[in-house]
Structures are given as structure tokens and as C-alpha cells.
Backbone as XML, in Angstrom:
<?xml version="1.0"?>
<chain id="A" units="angstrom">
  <residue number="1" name="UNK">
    <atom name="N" x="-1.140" y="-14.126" z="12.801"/>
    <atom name="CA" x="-0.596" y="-12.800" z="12.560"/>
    <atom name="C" x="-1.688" y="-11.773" z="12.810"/>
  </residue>
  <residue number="2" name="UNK">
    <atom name="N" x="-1.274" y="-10.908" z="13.444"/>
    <atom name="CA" x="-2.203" y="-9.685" z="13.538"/>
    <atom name="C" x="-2.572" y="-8.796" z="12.374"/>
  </residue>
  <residue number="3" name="UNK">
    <atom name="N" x="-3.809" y="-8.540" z="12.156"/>
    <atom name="CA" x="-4.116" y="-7.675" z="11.167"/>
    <atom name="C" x="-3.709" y="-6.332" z="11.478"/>
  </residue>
  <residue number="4" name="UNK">
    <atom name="N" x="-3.380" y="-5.452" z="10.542"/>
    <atom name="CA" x="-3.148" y="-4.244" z="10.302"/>
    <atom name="C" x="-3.985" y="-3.489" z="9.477"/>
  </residue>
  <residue number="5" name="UNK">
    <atom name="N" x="-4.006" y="-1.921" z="10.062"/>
    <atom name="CA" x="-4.974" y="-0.952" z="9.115"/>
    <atom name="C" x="-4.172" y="0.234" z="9.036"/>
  </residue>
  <residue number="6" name="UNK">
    <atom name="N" x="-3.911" y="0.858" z="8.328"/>
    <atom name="CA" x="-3.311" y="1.754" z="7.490"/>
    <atom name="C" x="-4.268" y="3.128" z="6.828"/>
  </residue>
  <residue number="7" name="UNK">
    <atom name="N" x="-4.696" y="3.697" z="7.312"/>
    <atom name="CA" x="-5.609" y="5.099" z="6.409"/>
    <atom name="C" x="-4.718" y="6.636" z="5.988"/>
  </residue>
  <residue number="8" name="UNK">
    <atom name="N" x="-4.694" y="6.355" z="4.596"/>
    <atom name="CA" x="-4.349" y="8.126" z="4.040"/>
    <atom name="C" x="-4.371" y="8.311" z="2.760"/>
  </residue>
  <residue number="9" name="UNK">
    <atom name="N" x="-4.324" y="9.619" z="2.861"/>
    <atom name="CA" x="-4.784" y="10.712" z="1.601"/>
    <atom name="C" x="-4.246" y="9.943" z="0.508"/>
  </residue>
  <residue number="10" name="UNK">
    <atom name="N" x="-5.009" y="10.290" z="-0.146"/>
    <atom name="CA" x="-4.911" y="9.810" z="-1.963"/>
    <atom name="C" x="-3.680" y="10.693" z="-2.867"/>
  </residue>
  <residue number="11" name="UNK">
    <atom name="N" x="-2.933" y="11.056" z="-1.571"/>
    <atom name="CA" x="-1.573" y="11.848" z="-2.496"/>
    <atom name="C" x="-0.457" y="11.082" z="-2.810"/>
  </residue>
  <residue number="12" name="UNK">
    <atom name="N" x="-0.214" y="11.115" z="-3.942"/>
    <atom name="CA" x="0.541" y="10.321" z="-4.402"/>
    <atom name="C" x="1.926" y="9.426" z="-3.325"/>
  </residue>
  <residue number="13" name="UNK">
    <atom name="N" x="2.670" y="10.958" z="-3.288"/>
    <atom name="CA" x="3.630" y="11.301" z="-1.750"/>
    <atom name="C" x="3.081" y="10.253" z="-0.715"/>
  </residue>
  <residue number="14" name="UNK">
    <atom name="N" x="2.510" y="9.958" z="-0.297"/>
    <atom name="CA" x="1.697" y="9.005" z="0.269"/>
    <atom name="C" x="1.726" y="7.613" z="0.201"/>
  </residue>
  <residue number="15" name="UNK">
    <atom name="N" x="2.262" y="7.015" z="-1.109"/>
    <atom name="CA" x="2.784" y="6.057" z="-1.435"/>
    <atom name="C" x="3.753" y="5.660" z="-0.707"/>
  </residue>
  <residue number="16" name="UNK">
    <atom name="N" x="4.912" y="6.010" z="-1.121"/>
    <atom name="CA" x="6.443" y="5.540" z="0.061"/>
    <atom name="C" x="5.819" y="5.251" z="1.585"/>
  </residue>
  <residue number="17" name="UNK">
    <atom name="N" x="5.065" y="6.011" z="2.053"/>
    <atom name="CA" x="4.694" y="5.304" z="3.410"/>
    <atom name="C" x="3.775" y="4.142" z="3.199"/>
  </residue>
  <residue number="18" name="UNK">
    <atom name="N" x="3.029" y="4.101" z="2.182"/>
    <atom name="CA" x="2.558" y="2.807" z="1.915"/>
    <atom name="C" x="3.116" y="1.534" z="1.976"/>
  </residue>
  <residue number="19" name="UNK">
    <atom name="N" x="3.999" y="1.641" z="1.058"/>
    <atom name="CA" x="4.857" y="0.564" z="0.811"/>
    <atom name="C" x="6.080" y="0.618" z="2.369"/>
  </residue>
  <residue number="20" name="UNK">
    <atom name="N" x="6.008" y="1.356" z="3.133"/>
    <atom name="CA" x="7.266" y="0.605" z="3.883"/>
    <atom name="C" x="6.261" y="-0.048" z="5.401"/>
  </residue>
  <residue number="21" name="UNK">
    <atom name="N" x="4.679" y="0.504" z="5.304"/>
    <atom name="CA" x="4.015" y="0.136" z="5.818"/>
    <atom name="C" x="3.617" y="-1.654" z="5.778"/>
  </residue>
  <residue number="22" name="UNK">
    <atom name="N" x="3.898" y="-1.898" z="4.351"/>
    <atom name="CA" x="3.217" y="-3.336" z="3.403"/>
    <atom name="C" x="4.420" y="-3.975" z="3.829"/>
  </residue>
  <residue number="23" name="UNK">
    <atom name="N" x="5.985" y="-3.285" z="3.745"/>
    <atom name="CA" x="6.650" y="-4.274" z="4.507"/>
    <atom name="C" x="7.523" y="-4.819" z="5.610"/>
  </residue>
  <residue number="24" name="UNK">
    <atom name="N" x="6.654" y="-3.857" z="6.279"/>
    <atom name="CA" x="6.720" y="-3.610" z="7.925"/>
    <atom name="C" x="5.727" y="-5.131" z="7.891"/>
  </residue>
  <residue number="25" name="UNK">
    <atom name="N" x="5.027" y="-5.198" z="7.552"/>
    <atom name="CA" x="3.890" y="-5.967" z="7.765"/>
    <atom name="C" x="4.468" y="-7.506" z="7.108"/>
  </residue>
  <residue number="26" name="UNK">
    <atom name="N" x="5.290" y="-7.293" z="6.129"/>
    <atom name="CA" x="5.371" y="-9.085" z="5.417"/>
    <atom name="C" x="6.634" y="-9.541" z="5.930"/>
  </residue>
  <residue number="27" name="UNK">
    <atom name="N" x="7.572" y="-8.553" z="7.044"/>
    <atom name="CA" x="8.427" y="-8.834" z="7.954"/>
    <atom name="C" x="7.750" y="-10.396" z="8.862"/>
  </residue>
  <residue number="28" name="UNK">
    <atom name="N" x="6.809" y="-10.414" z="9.013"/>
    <atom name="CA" x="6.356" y="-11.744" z="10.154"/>
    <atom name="C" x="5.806" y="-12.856" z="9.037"/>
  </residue>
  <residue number="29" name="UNK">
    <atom name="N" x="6.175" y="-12.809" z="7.806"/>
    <atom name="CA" x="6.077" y="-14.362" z="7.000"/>
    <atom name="C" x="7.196" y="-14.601" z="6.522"/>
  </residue>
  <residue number="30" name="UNK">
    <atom name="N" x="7.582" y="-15.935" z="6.643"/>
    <atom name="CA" x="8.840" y="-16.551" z="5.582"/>
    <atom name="C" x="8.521" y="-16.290" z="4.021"/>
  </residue>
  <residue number="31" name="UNK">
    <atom name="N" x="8.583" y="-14.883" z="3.653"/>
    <atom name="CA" x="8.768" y="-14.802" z="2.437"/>
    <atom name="C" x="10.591" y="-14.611" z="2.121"/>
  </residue>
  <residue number="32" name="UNK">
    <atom name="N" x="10.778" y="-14.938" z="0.685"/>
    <atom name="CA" x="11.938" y="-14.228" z="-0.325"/>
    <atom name="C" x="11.954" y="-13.201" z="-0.284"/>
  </residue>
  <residue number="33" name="UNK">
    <atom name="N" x="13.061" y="-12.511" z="-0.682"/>
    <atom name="CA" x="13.092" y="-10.806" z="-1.170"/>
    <atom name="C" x="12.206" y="-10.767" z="-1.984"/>
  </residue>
  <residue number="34" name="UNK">
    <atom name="N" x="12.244" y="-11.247" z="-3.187"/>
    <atom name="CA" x="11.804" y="-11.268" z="-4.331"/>
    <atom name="C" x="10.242" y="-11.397" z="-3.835"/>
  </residue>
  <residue number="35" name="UNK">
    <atom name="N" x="9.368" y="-12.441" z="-3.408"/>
    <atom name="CA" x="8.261" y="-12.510" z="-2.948"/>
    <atom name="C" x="7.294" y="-11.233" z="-2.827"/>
  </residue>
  <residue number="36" name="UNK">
    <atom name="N" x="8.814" y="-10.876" z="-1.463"/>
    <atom name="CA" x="8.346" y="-9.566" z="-0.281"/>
    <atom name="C" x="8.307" y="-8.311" z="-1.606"/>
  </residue>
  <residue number="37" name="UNK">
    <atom name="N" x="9.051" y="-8.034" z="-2.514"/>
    <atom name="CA" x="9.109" y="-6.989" z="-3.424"/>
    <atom name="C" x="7.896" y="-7.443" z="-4.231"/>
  </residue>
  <residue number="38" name="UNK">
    <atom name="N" x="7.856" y="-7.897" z="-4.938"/>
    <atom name="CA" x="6.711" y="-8.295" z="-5.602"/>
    <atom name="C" x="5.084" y="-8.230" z="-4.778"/>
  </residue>
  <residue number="39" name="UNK">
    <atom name="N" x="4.834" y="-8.664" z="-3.628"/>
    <atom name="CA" x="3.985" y="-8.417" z="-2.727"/>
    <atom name="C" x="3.262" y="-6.793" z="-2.823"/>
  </residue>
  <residue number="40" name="UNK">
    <atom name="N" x="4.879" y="-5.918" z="-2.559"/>
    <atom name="CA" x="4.921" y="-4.602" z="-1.974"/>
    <atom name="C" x="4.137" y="-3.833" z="-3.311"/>
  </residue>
  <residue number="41" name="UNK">
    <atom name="N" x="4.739" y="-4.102" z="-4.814"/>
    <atom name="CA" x="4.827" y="-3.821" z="-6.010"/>
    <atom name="C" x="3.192" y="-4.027" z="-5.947"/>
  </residue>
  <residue number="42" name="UNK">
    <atom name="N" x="2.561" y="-5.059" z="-5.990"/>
    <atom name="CA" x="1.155" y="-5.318" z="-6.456"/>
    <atom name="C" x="0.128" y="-4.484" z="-5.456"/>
  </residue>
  <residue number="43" name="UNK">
    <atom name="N" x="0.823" y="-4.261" z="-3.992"/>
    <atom name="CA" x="0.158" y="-3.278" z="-3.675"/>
    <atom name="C" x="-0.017" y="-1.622" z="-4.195"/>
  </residue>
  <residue number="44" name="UNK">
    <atom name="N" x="0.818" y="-1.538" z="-3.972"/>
    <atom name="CA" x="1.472" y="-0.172" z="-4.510"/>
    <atom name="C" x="0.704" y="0.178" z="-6.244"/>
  </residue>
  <residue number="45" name="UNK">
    <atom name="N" x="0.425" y="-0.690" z="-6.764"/>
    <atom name="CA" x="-0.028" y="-0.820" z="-8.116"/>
    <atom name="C" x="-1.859" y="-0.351" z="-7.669"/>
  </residue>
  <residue number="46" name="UNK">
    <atom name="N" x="-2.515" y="-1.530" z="-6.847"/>
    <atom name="CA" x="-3.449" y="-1.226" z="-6.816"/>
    <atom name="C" x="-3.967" y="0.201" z="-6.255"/>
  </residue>
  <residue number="47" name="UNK">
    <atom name="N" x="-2.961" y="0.492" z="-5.038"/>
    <atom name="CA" x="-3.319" y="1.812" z="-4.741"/>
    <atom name="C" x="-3.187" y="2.969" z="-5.445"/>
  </residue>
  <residue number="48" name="UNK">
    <atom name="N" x="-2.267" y="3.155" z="-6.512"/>
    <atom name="CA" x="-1.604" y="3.877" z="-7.665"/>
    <atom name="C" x="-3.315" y="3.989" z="-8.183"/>
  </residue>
  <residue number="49" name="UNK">
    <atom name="N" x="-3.863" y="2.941" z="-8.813"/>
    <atom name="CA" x="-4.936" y="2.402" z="-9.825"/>
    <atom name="C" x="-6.198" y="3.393" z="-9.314"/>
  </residue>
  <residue number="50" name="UNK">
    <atom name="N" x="-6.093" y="3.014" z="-7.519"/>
    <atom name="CA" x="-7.290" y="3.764" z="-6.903"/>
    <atom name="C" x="-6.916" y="5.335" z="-6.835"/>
  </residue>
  <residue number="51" name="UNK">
    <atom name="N" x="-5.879" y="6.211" z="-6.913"/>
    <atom name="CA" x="-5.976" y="7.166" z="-7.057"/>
    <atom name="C" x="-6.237" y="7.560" z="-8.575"/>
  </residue>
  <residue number="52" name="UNK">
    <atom name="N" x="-4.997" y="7.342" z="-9.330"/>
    <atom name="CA" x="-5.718" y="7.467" z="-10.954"/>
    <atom name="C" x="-7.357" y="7.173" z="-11.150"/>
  </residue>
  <residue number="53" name="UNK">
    <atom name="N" x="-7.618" y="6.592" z="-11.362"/>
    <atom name="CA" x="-8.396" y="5.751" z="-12.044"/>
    <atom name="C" x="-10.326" y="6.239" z="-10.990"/>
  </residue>
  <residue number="54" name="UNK">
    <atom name="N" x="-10.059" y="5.414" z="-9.704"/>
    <atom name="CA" x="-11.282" y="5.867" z="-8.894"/>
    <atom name="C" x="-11.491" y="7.574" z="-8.487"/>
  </residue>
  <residue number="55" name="UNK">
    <atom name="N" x="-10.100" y="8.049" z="-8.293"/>
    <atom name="CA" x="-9.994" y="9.428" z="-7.193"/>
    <atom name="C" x="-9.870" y="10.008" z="-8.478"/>
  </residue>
  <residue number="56" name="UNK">
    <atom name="N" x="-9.085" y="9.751" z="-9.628"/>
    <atom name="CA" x="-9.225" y="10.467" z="-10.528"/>
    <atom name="C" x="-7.868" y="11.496" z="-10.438"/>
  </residue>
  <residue number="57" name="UNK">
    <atom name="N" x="-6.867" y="11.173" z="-9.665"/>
    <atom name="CA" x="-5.856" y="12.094" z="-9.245"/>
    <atom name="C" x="-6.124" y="12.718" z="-7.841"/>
  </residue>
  <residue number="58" name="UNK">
    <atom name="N" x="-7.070" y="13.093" z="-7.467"/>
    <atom name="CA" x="-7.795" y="14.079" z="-6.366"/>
    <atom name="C" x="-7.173" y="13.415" z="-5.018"/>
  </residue>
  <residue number="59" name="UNK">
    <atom name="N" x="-6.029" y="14.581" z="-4.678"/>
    <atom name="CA" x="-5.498" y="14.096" z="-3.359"/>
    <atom name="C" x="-6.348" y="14.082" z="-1.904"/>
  </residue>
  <residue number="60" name="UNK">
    <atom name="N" x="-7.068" y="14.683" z="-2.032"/>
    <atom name="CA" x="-8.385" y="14.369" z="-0.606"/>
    <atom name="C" x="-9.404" y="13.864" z="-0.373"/>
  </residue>
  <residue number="61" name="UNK">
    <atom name="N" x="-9.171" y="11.891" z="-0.970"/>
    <atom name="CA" x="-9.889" y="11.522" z="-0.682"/>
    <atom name="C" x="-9.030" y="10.339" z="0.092"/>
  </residue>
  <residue number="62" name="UNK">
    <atom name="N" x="-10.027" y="9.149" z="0.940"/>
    <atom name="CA" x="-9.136" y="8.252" z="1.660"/>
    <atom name="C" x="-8.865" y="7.149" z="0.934"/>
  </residue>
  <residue number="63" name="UNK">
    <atom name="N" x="-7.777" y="6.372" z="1.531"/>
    <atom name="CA" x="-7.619" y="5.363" z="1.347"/>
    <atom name="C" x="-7.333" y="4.104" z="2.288"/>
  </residue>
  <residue number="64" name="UNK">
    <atom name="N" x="-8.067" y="3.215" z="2.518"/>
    <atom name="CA" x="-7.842" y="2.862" z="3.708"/>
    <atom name="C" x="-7.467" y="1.068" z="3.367"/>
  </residue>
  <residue number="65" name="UNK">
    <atom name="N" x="-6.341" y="1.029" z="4.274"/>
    <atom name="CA" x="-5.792" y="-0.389" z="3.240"/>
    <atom name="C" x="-5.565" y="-1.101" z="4.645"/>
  </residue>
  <residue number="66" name="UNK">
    <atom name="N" x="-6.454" y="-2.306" z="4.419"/>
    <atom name="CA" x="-6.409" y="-3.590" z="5.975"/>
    <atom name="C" x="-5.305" y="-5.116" z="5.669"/>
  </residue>
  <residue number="67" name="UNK">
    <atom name="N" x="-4.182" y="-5.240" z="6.181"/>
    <atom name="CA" x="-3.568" y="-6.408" z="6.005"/>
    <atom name="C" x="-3.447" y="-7.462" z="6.951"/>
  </residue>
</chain>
């Protein structure tokens, strides 16, 4: 499978393209729904984590996510 790279702003809004990005991407494994949602979810969590938490909220900084 080919790797993928993905880079953007730490705005929240920013999310939804995340996630349809994560499963654009788990389209080429025999996963479940359930799997593929859960997959999408734990991403989406960590990136959530890195804006709270690292960015602190602060929508201009990057985020750059490799699958």
C-alpha cells in the first residue's frame, strides 16, 4: 500500500477533512465498518489531543499526519 501525507492547520474545522482523508486511505484494507470507524475515531482523537493539549487550541500551527 502506498503511503500517504496529509498537512493542515490546527483548526478544529479541519478535522472532517481529516477523517474522510483516514478513510479514503483504509478503503485499500479488508477492514469491517466497525474496524474502519474505530480506526478513523482513534485518529481523530489523537489529532483533537494535539490541538488541545500541544497547540493549546491555537489554529496556526501544523499538523502533519503520514499513513
Amino acid at each position: 500500500m502506498k503511503r500517504r501525507k496529509l498537512e493542515f492547520s490546527s483548526h478544529t474545522g479541519n478535522l472532517a477533512l481529516m477523517r474522510n482523508f483516514v478513510r479514503h486511505f483504509l478503503d485499500g484494507f479488508p477492514l469491517s465498518e466497525r474496524d474502519r470507524t474505530l480506526m478513523v475515531l482513534g485518529v481523530d482523537e489523537a489529532c483533537t489531543n494535539i490541538i488541545r493539549h500541544a497547540y493549546q487550541l491555537r489554529e496556526d500551527q501544523l499538523i502533519a499526519l503520514s499513513l
